[in-house]
N, C-alpha and C positions, 0 to 999 in steps of 0.2 A: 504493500500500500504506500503510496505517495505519502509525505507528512501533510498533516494540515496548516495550510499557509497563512498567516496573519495580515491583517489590512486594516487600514484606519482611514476614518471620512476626514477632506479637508477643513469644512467650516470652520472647525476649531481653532484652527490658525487662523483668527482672522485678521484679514489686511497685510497678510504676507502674501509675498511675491509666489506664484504657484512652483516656480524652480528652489527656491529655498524649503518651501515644504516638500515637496522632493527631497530635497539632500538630508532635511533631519531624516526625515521620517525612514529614509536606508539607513542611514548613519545611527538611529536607534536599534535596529535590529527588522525592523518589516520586512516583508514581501512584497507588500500594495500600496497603493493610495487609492480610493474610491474618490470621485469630484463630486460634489453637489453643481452644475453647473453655472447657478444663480453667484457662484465667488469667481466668476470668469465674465461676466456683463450681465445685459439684461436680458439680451439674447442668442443663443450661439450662431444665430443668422450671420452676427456681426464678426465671427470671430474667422478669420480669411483662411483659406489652404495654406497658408504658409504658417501662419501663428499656429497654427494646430499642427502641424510640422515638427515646430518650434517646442512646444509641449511633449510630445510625442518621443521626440528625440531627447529631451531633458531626462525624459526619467530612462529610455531605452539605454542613454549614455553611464547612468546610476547603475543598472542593474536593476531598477524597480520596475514593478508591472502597475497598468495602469490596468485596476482592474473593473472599472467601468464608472456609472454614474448615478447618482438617487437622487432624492429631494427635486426629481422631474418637471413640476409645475408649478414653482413660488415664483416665477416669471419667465416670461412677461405676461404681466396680471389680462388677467380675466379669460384665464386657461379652464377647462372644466371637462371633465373627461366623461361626463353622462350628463351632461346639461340638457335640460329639453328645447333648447331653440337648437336648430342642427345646422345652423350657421356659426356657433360657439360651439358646435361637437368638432365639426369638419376641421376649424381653424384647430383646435388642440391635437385632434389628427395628425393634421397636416405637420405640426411642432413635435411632436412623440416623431414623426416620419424623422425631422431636420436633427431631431435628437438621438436619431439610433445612426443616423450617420457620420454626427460628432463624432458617437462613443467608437464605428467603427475608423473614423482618422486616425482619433489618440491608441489603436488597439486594444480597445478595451473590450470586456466580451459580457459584461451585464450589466441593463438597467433597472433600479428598483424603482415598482411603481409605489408608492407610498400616496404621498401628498392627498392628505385625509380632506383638507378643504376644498378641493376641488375634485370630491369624487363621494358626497354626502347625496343620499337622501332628500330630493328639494320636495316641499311642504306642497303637496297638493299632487303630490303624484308618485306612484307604487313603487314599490322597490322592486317588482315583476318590471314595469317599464325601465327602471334605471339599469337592473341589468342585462335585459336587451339592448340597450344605448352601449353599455359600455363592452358588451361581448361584440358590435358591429364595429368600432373603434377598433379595439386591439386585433379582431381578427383582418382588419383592413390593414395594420400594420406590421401582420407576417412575412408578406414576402419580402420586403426590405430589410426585416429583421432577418431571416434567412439567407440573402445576399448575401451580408454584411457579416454572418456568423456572429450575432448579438442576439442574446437569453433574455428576454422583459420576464423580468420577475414579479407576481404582485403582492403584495405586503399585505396580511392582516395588521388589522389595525383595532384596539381598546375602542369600546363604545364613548371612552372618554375623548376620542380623539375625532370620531366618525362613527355615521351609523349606519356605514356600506360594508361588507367584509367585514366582521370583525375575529373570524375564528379561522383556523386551521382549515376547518371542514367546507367554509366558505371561500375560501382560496382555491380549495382544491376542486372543489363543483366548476369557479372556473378556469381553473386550466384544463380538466377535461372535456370540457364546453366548447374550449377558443381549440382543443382537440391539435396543437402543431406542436413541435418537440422545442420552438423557439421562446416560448410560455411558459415557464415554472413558478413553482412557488419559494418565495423566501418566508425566514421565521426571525422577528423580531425577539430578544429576552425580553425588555422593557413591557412590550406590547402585549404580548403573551401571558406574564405575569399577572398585568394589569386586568386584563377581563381574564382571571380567576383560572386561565389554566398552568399545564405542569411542562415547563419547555423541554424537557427530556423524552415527554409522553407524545409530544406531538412531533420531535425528529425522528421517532421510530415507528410511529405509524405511518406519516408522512414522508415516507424516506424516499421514494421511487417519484416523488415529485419537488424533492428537493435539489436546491441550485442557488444557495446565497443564504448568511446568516449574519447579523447584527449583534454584536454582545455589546453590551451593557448592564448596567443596573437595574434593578426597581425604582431607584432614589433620580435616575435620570445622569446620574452620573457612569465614570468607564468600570468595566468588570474588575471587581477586586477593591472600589470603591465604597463598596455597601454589604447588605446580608447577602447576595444570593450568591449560590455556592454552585460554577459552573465545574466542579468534580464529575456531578453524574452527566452535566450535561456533554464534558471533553468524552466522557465514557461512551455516551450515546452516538453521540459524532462519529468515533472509530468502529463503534461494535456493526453502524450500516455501511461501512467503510467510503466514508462521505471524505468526494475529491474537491471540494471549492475551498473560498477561502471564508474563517473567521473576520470581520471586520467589525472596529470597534467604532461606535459613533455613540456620541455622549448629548446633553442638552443643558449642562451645567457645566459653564468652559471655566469652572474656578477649582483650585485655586492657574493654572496657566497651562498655554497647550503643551508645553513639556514634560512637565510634569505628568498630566494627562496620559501622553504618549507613551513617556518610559514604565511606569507604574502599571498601565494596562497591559502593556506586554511584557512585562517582566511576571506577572499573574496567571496571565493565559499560559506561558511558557513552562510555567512552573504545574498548573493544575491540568494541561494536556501533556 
């Protein structure tokens, strides 16, 4: 079995030059960096074949992998991935399209779809309607994700965060739905925890549709920062001899991103 690879989301650096988070984040001990896009403009439209070049080569030149992209749709606003006007479906579409060909520039090979505000429930209309909205989206976004050899992942998400997906089981109805091999499910610790399940219980049931994991806390901070104890869960990970990477993304950037960085992996390193 391959080891399992360590990765951490950029945001936490923030206002650093994306090449210097690069060089820590090797020079800590990683394997990855995942991008939120949203710390690179407002939109990756803007960002040219060559700057993405430019990127791409920074971390190729490290040793680091760029191992794809999350946090999809915090811009540019008024993104919505099951909106009922289908003139705001088409345009997020069309952006999820602009965005799996970013991630394939930088060579990255997953997107997470998370982004809980722009994939809620709107008030006045079914959650049978919303997701047929959003199974016509993603399945429209297969075959370029297939070009490009890029995985869209989609995130359960706490009913604290969103009241679309919120479980395992719900992820998984749709990736069988959208029914392509480009479509998996990722599992949040954070998320998971929070609407009352057991994230070890759901990487082993869910194993044959897993393709991307988030470690963190309950507390919102990095793994190793609080109570939860990813022992059984490193256990779980090897026992379905899961090939992707751990990637660590936090929501409390204190006390500083290095600290953050070295301590979360110095943890994972230790309890995998």
């Amino acid at each position: 079995m391959e080891k399992i690879r360590f990765s951490i989301c950029n945001e936490v650096f923030e206002n650093w030059a994306i090449g210097d988070v690069f060089k820590f984040v090797k020079d800590t001990g990683y394997d990855g960096v995942e991008i939120a896009p949203f710390t690179l403009g407002e939109t990756v439209v803007k960002i040219s074949p060559e700057q993405r070049d430019t990127i791409r080569q920074q971390a190729e030149q490290l040793g680091l992998e760029i191992v794809g992209l999350h946090w999809l749709l915090v811009s540019p606003k008024g993104l919505y991935i099951n909106h009922p006007d289908e003139k705001i479906r088409k345009a997020t579409q069309d952006y999820l399209i602009e965005l799996i060909h970013f991630c394939g520039d930088l060579g990255g090979k997953r997107m997470v779809m998370g982004s809980p505000k722009q994939r809620n429930v709107i008030e006045g209309h079914t959650f049978e309607e919303t997701w047929k909205w959003t199974t016509e989206v993603f399945n429209a976004c297969m075959p370029t994700a297939e070009e490009r050899g890029v995985v869209l992942c989609i995130e359960p998400l706490d009913s604290g965060q969103t009241n679309f997906i919120n479980t395992a089981e719900e992820g998984v109805r749709l990736v069988e739905e959208v029914n392509h091999p480009n479509f998996r499910l990722m599992l949040d610790t954070k998320a998971t925890i929070a609407q009352g399940r057991v994230m070890e219980e759901d990487i082993r049931t869910y194993s044959r549709y897993l393709a991307h994991i988030h470690a963190n806390d309950a507390n919102g901070r990095g793994p190793g920062f609080g109570d939860v104890d990813f022992v059984p869960i490193a256990r779980a990970l090897k026992d379905i001899d899961y090939q992707g990477y751990v990637s660590v993304e936090v929501f409390d950037f204190k006390p500083d991103p290095e600290t953050i960085a070295r301590e979360s992996l110095r943890y994972l390193k230790e309890v995998f």
